[in-house]
N, C-alpha and C positions, 0 to 999 in steps of 0.2 A: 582507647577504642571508642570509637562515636557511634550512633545509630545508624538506622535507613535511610529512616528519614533526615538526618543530619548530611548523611553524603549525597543523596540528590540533591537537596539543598545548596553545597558546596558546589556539584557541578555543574547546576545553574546558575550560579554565581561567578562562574568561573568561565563559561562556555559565550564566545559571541558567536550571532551568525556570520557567515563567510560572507564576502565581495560578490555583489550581485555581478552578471555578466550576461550581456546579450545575446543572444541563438537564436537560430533557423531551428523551427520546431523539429523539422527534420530528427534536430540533433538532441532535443530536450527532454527525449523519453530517458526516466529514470533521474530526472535533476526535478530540483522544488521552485514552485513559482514562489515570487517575492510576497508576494498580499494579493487582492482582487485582481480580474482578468475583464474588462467589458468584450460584449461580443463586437465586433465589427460589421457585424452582418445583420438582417433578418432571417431569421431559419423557421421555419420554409421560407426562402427570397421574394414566394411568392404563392398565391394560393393557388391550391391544386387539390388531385381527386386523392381520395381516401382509400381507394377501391374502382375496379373495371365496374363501370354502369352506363348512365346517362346522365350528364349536365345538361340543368333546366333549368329555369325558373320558377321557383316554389310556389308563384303567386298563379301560373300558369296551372297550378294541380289543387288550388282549393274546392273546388267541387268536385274532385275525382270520387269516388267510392265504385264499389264491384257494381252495380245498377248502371251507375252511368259516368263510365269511366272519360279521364282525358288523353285525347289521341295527338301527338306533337310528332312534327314532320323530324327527321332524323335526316341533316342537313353538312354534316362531314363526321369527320373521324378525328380525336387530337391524343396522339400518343406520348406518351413522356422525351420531353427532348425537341418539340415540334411547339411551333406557332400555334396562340390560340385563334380562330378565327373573329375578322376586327368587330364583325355585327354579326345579329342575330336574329332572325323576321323572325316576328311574332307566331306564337303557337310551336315551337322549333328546338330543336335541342339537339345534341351531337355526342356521338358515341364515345367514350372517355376512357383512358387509360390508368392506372394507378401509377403516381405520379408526374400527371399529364397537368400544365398550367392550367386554370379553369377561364373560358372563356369570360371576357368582364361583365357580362349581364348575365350570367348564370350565377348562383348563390347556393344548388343544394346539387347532390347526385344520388339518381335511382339505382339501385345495384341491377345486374341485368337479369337476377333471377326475380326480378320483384315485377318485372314489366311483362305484357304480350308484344310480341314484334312480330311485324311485316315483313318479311325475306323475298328478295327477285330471285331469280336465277342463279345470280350467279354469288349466291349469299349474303349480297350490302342489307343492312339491316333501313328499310325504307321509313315507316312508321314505327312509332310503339303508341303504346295503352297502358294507362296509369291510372289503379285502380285505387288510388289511396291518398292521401293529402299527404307533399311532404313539407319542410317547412326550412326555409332559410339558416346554412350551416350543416345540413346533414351531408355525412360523408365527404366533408370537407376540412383540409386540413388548412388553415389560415394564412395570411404572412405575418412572419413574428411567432408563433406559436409556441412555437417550443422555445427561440431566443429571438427577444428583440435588442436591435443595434441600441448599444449606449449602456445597454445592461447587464449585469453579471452573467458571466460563461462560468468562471472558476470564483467560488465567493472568499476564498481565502489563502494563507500559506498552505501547502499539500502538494508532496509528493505527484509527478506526471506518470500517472499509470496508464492504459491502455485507453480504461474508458474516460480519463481528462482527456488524452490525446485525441479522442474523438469529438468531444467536445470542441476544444480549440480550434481542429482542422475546419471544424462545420463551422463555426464562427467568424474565420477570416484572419484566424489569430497567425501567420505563418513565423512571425517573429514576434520574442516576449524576453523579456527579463527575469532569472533563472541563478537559483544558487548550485554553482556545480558539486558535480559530487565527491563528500569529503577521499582524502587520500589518505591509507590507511597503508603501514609496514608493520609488517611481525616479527619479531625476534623471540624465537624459542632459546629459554637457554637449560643448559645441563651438559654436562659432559658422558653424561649416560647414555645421550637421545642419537640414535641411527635412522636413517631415513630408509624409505622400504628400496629394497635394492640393491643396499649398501653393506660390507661385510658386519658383523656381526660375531659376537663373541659373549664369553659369559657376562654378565653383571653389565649389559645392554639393552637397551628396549627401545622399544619406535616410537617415533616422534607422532604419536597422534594429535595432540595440538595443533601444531603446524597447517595440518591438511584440512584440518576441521575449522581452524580460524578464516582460511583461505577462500576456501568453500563457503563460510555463512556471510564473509563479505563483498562477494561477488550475490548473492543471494539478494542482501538487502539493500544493494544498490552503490555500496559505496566503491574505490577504486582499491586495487592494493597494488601498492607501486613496488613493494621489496619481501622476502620470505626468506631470513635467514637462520641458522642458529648460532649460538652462541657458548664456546664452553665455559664451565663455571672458573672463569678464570679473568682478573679484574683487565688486563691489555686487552683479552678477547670482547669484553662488552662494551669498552669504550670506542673500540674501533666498528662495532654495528653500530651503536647509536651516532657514530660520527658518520656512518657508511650510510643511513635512515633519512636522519632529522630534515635533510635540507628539500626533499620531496616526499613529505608527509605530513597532513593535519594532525594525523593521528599514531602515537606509536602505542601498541599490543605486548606485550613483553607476557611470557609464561615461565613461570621457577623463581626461585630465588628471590622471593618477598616475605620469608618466613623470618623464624630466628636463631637458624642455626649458621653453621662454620661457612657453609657458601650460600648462603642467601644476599647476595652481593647487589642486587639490583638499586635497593635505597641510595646505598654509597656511589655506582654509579650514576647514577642520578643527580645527585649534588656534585660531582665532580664535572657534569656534563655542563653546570651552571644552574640547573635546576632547581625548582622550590618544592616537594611535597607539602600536598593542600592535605590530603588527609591519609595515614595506613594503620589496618586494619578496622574495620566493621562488625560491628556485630546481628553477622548474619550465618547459617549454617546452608551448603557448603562456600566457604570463601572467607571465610574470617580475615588471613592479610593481605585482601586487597588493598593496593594501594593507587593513588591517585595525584598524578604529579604536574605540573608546569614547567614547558622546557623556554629558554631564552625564542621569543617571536611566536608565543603565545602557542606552540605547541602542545599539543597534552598527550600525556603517557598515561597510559593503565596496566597498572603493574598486575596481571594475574597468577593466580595460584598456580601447581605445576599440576596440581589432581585434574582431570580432565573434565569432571562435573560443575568442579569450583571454576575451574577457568571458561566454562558454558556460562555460569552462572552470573561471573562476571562481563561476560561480555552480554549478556542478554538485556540483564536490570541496571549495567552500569553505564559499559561502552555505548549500546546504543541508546540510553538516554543523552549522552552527550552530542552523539550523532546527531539528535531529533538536536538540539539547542542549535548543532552548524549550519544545520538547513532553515531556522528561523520555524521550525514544526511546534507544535505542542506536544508536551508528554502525552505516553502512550495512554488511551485507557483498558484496563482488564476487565475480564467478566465475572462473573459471578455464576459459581455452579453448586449441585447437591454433591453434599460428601458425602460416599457410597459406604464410608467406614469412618473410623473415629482414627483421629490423628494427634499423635501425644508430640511433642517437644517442649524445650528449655524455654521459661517464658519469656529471658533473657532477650535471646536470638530469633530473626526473623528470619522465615524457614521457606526454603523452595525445593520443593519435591516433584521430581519427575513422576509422571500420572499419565496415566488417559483417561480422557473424557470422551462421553457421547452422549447422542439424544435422545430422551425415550419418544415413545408414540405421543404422548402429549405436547412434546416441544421444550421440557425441562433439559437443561442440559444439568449431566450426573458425571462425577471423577471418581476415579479412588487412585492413591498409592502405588506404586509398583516394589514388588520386594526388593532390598537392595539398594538402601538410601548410600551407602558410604561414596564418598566422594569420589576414588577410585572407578566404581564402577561403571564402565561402558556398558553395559547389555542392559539394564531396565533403561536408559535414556532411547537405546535403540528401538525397544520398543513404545517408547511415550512418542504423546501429541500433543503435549501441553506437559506445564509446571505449575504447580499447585500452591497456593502460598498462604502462608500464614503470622502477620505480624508479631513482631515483639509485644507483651505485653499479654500474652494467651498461653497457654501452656498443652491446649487440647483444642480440639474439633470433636463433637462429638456426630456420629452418624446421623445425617438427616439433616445435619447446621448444613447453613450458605460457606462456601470457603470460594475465597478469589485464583483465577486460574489465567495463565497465560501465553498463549498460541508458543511453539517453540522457536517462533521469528515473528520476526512481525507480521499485522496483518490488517489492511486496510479497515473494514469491519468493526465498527464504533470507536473511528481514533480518532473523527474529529466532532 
């Protein structure tokens, strides 16, 4: 049995990133860019207004003050979308739009509640009156400002979430180079497991695994190409892993990594050609995980059949490995107050379903939910995080820091 630290270790050692491949952004939400992104563009393309006012000339309103204000002819209108006009006579300025290009010898914009205006008839704003000095740059948004061409849009590997894709689109980025998203099959095995729907009899149970693995990997991005099960019978699992392997980065397997009479999965595994890098861990729940090599640099994660243990495992295991296929950094966790004192095995590193929240000051606080046994579905249903506590401690006492970690991943201090 190895440590925690010893199996991350192994499966960063073990994990390369995937074949980069080129895409129409279009298609790039939810895949990871290779390394840096230069903008293509200047964002703003070009300077414009801040806000509806007046573009002027700042140098035109140095003597303004309420006494003896500066009175500047109001000489067109320039709406966002529209030409700015090419010149601008002296003393003069034009009514401006929020996100209107700024004409090229204006430098500043008056908001329009800041001004006195002249109105005709038929409401064109003819003059205004500026009572205040303004000064080169106000309410004005620059070219370049927010991205200049040639500079970083995206500064590193990471995930295409909503707001990169916003970024990239502003940038000019329309095609980029992108690790796609890893492929991932599951194979439940037991001969116990029914699926909901399905007849049912005594010494039966439903395959909650299954839907739950299915479910967090459509969640976190990755693809699942296959969802089968498996009975615990050696022709039945050589023929899924044969029916998996050949469209999948990734295979999930649930049961059958323990050490009794059908925990079959090892032996299928080297029969398949396979190497085990490491099984069992000393962790609480999940103890024999396992963690394989299949021939073409496949990897198996052999999870527990307890359905906390098999969370557990895919949480701190599988998608560590994920993060390696994407070229990601491991995740980082947070840090929260333990609302109670927390005993275990000093041995074993411990992950407990918990909820956390904030108090009025901004501490984030957890505690425990009753109901640690592996088994148990109803305290995870109600958690929002996993609580953790490494090897080598035996307690949390209430009021200590204990490390906590979203129940999926979450963008929020991972890189």
């Amino acid at each position: 049995m190895i440590s925690y630290a010893e199996a991350l270790s192994l499966i960063d050692g073990t994990v390369a990133p995937l074949p980069s491949e080129s895409r129409a952004l279009t298609d790039a939400a939810g895949a990871a860019t290779v390394g840096p992104i230069a903008s293509r563009l200047d964002v703003p393309p070009f300077a414009n207004a801040a806000m509806d006012g007046f573009a002027l000339r700042a140098a035109d309103t140095v003597s303004a003050s309420a006494q003896q204000g500066a009175t500047l002819d109001v000489v067109g209108i320039v709406a966002a979308g529209d030409r700015p006009p090419a010149a601008l006579p002296a003393n003069a300025c034009v009514e401006i739009m929020t996100g209107a290009p700024m004409p090229a010898e204006c430098d500043a914009v008056v908001p329009i509640e800041r001004v006195a205006t002249d109105i005709d008839e038929s409401g064109h704003v003819l003059r205004i009156r500026v009572e205040e000095p303004s000064r080169p740059g106000r309410n004005v948004r620059a070219s370049g400002e927010d991205f200049a061409a040639g500079r970083a849009a995206i500064d590193g590997a990471r995930l295409i979430e909503p707001h990169a894709l916003m970024a990239l689109t502003a940038t000019g980025n329309d095609r980029l180079d992108v690790r796609g998203s890893p492929r991932i099959a599951v194979i439940t095995t037991g001969s116990e497991l029914t699926d909901a729907g399905s007849p049912e009899h005594a010494g039966m149970i439903r395959d909650s695994n299954g839907p739950y693995l299915e479910a967090a990997i459509a969640r976190i991005g990755a693809v699942q190409t296959r969802r089968m099960n498996a009975a615990d019978q050696p022709d039945q699992l050589d023929a899924a892993f044969a029916a998996v392997r050949d469209d999948a980065d990734v295979i999930l397997t649930t049961g059958g990594v323990s050490a009794g009479r059908y925990d079959l999965i090892p032996d299928a595994i080297v029969r398949a050609g396979g190497e085990i890098i490491f099984h069992k861990v000393a962790i609480r729940p999940g103890k024999p995980l396992l963690f394989a090599c299949l021939p073409g640099g496949k990897l198996v994660f052999g999870l527990p059949g307890n359905p906390i243990a098999a969370a557990v495992g895919l949480r701190f295991f599988a998608l560590r490995a994920l993060r390696g296929l994407l070229g990601l950094p491991p995740e980082k966790f947070h840090a929260a107050v333990s609302d109670d004192e927390v005993r275990k095995r000093a041995d074993l590193y411990f992950f407990g379903k918990a909820q956390a929240h904030v108090d009025n000051e901004g501490t984030i606080h957890t505690r425990l939910l009753p109901g640690q046994e592996s088994f148990k579905i109803h305290p995870l249903a109600n958690a929002n995080c996993w609580a953790i506590v490494p090897d080598g401690r035996d307690a949390i006492a209430c009021g200590d820091l204990i490390e906590v970690a979203p129940l999926y991943p979450s963008s929020f201090l991972q890189d």
